[in-house]
TORVONU-290167 format. One record per residue (C-alpha): residue number from 1; x, y, z. Coordinates in nm, 3 decimals, decimal comma, padded with zeros to 5 digits. Example, Ala and Ser with C-alpha at 12.3 -4.5 7.8 and 13.67 -1.06 7.14 Angstrom:
REM residues 2
- nr;c1;c2;c3
- 1;01,230;-00,450;00,780
- 2;01,367;-00,106;00,714
REM end
This chain:
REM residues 375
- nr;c1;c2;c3
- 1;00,000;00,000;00,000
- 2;00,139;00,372;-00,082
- 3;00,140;00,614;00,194
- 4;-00,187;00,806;00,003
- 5;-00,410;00,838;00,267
- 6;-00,724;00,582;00,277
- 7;-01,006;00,766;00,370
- 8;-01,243;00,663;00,641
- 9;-01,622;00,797;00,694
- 10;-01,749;00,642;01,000
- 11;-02,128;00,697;01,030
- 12;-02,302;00,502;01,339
- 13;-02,636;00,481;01,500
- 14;-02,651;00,550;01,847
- 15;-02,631;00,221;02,048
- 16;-02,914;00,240;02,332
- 17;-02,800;00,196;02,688
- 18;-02,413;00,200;02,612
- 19;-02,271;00,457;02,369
- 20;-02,399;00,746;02,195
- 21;-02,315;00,757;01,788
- 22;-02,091;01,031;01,906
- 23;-01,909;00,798;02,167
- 24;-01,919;00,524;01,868
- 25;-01,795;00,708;01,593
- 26;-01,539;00,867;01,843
- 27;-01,340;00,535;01,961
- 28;-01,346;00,378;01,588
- 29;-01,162;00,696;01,471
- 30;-00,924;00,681;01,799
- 31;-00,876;00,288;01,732
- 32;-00,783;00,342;01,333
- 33;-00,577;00,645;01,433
- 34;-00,365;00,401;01,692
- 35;-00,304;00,147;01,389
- 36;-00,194;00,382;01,114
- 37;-00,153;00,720;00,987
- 38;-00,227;00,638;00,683
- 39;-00,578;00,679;00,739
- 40;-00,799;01,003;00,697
- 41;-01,113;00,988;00,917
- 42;-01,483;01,190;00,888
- 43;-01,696;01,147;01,133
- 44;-02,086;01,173;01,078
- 45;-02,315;01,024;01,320
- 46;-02,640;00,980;01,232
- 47;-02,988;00,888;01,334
- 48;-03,311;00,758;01,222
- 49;-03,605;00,953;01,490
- 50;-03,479;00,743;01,758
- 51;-03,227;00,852;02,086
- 52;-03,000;01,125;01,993
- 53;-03,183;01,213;01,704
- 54;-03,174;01,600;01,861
- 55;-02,819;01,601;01,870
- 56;-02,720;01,450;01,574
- 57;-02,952;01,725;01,380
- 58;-02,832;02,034;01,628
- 59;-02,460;01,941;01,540
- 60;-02,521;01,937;01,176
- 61;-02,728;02,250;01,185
- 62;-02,483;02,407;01,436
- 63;-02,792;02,502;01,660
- 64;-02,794;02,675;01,990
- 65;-02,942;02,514;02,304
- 66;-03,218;02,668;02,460
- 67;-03,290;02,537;02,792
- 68;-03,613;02,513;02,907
- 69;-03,818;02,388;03,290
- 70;-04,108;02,136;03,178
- 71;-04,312;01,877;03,286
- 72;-04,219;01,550;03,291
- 73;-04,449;01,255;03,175
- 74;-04,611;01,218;03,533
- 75;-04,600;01,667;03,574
- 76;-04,283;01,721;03,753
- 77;-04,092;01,986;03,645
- 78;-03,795;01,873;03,501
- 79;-03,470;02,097;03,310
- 80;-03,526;02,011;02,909
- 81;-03,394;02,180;02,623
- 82;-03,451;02,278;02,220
- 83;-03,231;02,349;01,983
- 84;-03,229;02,657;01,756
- 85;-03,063;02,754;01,455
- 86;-03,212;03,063;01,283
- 87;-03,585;02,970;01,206
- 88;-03,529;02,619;01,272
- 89;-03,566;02,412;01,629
- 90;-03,498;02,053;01,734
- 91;-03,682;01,912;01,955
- 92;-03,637;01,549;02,115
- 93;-03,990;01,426;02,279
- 94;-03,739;01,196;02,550
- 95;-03,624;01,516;02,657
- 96;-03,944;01,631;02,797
- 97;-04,167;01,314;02,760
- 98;-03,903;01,023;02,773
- 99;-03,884;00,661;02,967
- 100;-03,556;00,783;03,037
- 101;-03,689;01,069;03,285
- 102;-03,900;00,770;03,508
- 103;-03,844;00,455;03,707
- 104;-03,913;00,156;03,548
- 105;-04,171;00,099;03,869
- 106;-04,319;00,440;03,744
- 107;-04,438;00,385;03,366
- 108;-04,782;00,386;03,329
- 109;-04,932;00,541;03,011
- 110;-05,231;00,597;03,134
- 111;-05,123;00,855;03,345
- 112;-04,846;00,970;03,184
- 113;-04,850;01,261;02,925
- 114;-04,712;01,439;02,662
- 115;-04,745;01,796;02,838
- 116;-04,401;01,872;02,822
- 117;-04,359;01,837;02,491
- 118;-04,612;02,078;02,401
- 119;-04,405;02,324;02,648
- 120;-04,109;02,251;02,450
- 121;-04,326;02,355;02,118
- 122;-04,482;02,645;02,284
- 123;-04,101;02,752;02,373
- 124;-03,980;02,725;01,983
- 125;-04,251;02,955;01,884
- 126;-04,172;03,173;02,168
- 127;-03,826;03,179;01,984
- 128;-03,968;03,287;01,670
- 129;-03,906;02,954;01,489
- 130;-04,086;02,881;01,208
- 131;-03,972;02,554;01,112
- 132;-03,970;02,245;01,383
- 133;-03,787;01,900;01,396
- 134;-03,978;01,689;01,625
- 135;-03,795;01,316;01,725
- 136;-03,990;01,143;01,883
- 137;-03,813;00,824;02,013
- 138;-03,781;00,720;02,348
- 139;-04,110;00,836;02,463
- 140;-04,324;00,701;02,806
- 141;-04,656;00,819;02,652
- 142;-04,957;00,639;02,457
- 143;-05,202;01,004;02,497
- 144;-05,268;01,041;02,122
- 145;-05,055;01,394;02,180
- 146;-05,350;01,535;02,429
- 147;-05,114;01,671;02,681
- 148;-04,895;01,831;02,390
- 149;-05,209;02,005;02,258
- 150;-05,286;02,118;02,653
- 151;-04,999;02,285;02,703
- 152;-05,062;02,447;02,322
- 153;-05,345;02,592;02,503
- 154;-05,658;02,312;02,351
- 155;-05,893;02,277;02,610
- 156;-06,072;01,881;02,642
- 157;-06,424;01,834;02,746
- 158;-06,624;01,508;02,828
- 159;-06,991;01,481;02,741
- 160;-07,098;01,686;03,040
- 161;-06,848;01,960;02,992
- 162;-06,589;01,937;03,241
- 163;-06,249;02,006;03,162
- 164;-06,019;01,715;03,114
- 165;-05,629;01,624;03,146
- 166;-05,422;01,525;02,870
- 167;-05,412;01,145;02,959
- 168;-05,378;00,780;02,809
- 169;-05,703;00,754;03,045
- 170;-05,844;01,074;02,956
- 171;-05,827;01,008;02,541
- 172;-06,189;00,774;02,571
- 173;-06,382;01,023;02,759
- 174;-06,299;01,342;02,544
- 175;-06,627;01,453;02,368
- 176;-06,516;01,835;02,212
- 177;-06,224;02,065;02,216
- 178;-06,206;02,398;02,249
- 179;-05,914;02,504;02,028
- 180;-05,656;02,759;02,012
- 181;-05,491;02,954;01,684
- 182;-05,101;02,846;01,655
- 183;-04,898;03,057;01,386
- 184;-04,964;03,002;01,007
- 185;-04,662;02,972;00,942
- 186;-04,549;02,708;01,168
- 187;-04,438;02,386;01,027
- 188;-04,349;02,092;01,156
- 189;-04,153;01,791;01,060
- 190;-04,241;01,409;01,250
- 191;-03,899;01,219;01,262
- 192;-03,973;00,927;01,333
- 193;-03,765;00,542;01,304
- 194;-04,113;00,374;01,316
- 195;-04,389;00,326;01,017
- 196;-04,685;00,192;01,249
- 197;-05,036;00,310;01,231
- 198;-05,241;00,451;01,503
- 199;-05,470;00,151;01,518
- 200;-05,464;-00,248;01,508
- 201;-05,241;-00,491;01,601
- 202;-04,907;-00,284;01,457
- 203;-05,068;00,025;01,632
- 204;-04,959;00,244;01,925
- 205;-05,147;00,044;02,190
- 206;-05,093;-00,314;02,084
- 207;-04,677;-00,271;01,971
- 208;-04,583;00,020;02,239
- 209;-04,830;00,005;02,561
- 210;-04,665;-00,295;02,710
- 211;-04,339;-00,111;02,613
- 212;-04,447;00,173;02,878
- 213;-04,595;-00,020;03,123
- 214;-04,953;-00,133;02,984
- 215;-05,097;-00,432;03,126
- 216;-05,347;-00,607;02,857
- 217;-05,666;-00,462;02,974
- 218;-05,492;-00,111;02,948
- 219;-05,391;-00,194;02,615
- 220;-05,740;-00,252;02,575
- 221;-05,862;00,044;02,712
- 222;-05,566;00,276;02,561
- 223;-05,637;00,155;02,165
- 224;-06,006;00,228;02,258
- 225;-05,928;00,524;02,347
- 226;-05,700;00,638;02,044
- 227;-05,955;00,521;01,846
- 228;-06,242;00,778;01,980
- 229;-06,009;01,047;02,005
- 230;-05,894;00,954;01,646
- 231;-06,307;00,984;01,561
- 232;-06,320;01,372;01,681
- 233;-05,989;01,444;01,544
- 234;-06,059;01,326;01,194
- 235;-06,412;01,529;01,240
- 236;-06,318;01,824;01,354
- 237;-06,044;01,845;01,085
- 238;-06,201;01,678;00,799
- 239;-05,841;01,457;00,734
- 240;-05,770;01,098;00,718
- 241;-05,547;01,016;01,025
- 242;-05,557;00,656;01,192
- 243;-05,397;00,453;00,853
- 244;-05,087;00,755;00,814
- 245;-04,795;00,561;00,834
- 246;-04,593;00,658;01,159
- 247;-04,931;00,772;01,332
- 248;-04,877;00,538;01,557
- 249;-04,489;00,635;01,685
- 250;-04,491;00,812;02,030
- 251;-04,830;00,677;02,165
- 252;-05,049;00,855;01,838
- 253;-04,835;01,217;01,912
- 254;-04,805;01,280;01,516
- 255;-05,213;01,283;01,509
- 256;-05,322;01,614;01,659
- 257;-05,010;01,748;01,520
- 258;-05,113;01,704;01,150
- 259;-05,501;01,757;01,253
- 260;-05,463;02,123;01,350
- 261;-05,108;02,209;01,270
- 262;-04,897;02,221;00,915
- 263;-04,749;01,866;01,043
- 264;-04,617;01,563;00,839
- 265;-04,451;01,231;00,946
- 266;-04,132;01,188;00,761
- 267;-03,943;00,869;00,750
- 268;-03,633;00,908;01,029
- 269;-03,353;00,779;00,878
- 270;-03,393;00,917;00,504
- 271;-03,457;01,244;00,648
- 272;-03,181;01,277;00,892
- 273;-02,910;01,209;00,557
- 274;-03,079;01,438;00,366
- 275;-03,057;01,726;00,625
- 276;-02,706;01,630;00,720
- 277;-02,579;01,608;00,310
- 278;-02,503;01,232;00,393
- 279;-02,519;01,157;-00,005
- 280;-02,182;01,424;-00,045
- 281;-01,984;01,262;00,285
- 282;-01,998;00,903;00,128
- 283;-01,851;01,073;-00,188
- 284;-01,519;01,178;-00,036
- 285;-01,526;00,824;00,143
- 286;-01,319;00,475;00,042
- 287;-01,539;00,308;00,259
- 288;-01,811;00,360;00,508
- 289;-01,871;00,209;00,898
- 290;-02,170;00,204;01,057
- 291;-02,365;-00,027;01,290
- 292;-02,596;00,036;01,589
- 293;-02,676;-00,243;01,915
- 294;-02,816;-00,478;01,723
- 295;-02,857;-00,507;01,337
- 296;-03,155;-00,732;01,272
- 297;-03,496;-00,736;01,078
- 298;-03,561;-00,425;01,256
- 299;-03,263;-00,267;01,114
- 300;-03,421;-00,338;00,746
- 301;-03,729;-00,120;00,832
- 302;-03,539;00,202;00,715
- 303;-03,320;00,235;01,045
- 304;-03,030;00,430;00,985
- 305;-02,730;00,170;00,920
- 306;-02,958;00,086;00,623
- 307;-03,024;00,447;00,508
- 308;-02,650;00,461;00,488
- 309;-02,620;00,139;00,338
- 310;-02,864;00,224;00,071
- 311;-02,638;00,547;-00,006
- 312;-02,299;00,379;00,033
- 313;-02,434;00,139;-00,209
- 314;-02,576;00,365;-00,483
- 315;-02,211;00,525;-00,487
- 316;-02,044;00,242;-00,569
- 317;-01,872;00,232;-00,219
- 318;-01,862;-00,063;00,056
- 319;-02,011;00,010;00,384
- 320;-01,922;-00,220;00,657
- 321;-02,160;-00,266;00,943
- 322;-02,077;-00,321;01,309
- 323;-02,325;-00,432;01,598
- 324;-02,309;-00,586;01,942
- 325;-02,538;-00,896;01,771
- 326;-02,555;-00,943;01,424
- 327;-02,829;-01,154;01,283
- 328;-02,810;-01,289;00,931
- 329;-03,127;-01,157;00,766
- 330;-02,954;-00,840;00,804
- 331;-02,577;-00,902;00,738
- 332;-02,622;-00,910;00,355
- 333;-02,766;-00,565;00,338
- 334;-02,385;-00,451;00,382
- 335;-02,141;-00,490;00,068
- 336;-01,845;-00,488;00,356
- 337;-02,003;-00,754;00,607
- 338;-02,115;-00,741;00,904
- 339;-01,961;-00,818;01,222
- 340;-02,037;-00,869;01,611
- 341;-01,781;-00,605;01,780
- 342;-01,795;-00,864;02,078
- 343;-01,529;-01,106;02,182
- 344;-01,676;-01,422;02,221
- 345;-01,994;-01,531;02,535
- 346;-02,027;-01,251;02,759
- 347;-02,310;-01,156;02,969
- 348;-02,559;-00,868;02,834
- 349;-02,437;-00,680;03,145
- 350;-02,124;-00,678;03,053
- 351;-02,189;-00,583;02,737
- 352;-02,328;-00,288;02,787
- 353;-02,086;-00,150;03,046
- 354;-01,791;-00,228;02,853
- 355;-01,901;-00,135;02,506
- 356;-01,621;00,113;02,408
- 357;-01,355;-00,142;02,502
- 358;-01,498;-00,400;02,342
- 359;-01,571;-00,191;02,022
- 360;-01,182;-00,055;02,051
- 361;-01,010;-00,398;01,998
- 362;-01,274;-00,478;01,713
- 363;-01,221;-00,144;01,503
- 364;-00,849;-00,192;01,547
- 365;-00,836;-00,546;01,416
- 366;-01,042;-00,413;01,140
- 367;-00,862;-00,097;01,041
- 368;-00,532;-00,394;01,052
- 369;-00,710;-00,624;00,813
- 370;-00,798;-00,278;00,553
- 371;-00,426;-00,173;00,580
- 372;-00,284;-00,560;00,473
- 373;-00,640;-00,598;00,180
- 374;-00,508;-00,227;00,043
- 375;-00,155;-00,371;00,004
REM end
C-alpha cells in the first residue's frame, strides 16, 4: 500500500444503553488512528427519529441550546432543552416526555403525558421559529398527543363539559375541544424510526403500551381510546389520520399534530441524511462504517445503518456494518459484512458497560485487516 491516505467515513447509529453515535464514531476513529496514519477519518453520526436524534440534527445544523423547565411525563418539572438555529428548532420528545426521565416501577401510560412536549413547542414559537424537527423516540406516553395540545393551550371536554387532562385515560372520555390559533406559518416535521399506524395490532397500543408499562386490559382500554379520540380528530379536521404511516410512533403524538397544525410524518432515517448532506460525505469516502446495538430485521425497516447502506451502495462504495449482535437476515444488506464487535460469550451486562472497550479492539483489528487488503 502507498502512503496516500485511505479515507475513512465512519457513520453510526446511536447504540441504546451503552454509547452514543458520538461515543461510537469517536473510539473507531481513535482505534484506526492508533493502527496507522495512513488513514484520513470523517466522522458523521447519524440517526433515524430514535435517541439522539436531537443532537445529531443540532450538530449538523450548528444550533444553539435553549434550555427550558417542563413537565415530565407524570407533571414534575424537570430541566429540558430545544435546539435553535435561525428559524429552525430541534426538539427530542425523550427530553421532555421520555422513559428515560421515570423509574421503570413508574411507567404507566395511562397517566403519563405528553405535556411537556407541548411546552417545548410552545417555547420554539416563543423563539420565533418557524420551522420544527420533532424526534420522537424514546417516549413514556400512549395520549394520542392530548397533553402536547394542553400545554398548546386546547382545552378537552367530556360529554358533560368538564375540563379534562391530557391522559392515556383521559383520550376515551374526550367529547369536544375547544381550540386555540397556533402561527400560520409554523411547520413541523415528524422524525420518526417507526412506520406503524395509530390503530390495530401494529398500532400504538398493541406494539408500544406494554413497552411503557400497559398491562393487557390497558392496552385494551388505551387503543379504545386512540380510536375515539382519532373519531373527533378526523371530524373536527375533515383529514384521514388513523392509517398515516408513523401515526402510531410516540403513543399517536403525530395525530393532533397534523389535525390542527402544518405537520407531516417523515421517515427518520432518510430524512436525517438528507438534512445532514449524507449523499456528499460518502462521496469523499473509500469506505463507510456504521452499525448500531443490534442489526436485525428491525434494522431493514429504514433504520439508519440501512439508510446509509442504501447510499454507500448507490455510490459504488462498501459500507461495513458493526453491531453488538448481528443476525443474518440483516448481514447481507452490507457490501463490507457485518460483524459482532464482541469477543466471544459474555453476559448482556457486561456488554453494555464495557461497550467502548470491546468496540476498541474490534475497530483496530479491522482498520489492521484494511491496511494488509489495500496492500
Amino acid at each position: 500500500m502507498t502512503k496516500e491516505q485511505f479515507k475513512v467515513l465512519i457513520a453510526p447509529n446511536s447504540m441504546k444503553g451503552s454509547m452514543s453515535a458520538f461515543e461510537f464514531a469517536d473510539v473507531v476513529e481513535e482505534a484506526f488512528l492508533k493502527v496507522s496514519d495512513q488513514f484520513s477519518i470523517r466522522k458523521v453520526p447519524v440517526a433515524d427519529g430514535g435517541d439522539f436524534t436531537g443532537e445529531v440534527l443540532q450538530a449538523a445544523l450548528k444550533a444553539q441550546t435553549v434550555y427550558v423547565k417542563v413537565k415530565d411525563p407524570l407533571g414534575r418539572e424537570v430541566s429540558s432543552k430545544i435546539a435553535v438555529a435561525g428559524k429552525t428548532a430541534i426538539i427530542e420528545m425523550a427530553d421532555a416526555s421520555g422513559i428515560k426521565l421515570m423509574k421503570q416501577d413508574e411507567l404507566n401510560p395511562m397517566e403519563t403525558s405528553s405535556f411537556g412536549t407541548g411546552q417545548l413547542i410552545a417555547a420554539a414559537i416563543e423563539q420565533g421559529c418557524t420551522e420544527l424537527f420533532l424526534g420522537v423516540g424514546g417516549s413514556a406516553t400512549v395520549d394520542g398527543g392530548s397533553g402536547m395540545m394542553q400545554a398548546l393551550g386546547f382545552n378537552f371536554y367530556d360529554k358533560q363539559g368538564r375540563p379534562l387532562e391530557g391522559n392515556g385515560k383521559n383520550l376515551g372520555k374526550i367529547a369536544s375541544v375547544k381550540t386555540t390559533k397556533l402561527p400560520g406559518n409554523f411547520s413541523i416535521k415528524i422524525i420518526s424510526d417507526v412506520d406503524n399506524p395509530l390503530l390495530g395490532d401494529n398500532g400504538a397500543a398493541a406494539v408500544f403500551g406494554p413497552q411503557k408499562g400497559a398491562d393487557p386490559q390497558q392496552v385494551r382500554l388505551l387503543e379504545q381510546g386512540l380510536g375515539s379520540w382519532c373519531r373527533l380528530l378526523e371530524k373536527e379536521s375533515g383529514k384521514k389520520l388513523a392509517d398515516v404511516s408513523g401515526a402510531g410512533a410516540a403513543g399517536g403524538l403525530a395525530v393532533p399534530l397534523m389535525a390542527w397544525c402544518n405537520a407531516e410524518t417523515v421517515p427518520g432515517a432518510a430524512y436525517v441524511l438528507s438534512v445532514i448532506n449524507f449523499e456528499e460525505q460518502v462521496q469523499w469516502a473509500d469506505v463507510v462504517i456504521t452499525g448500531e446495538g443490534k442489526i436485525d430485521s428491525q434494522t431493514l425497516n429504514n433504520k439508519a445503518p440501512k439508510a446509509v447502506a442504501d447510499v454507500a451502495s448507490k455510490a459504488g462504495k462498501p459500507v461495513i456494518a458493526v453491531g453488538g449482535i448481528i443476525e443474518p437476515e440483516a448481514a447481507g444488506l452490507f457490501t463490507g459484512g457485518a460483524f459482532s464487535f464482541l469477543n466471544g460469550p459474555i453476559s448482556l451486562n457486561d456488554a453494555m458497560i464495557n461497550a467502548k472497550k470491546h468496540l476498541s479492539f474490534f475497530s483496530a483489528e479491522i482498520a489492521k485487516l484494511i491496511l494488509v487488503l489495500k496492500k
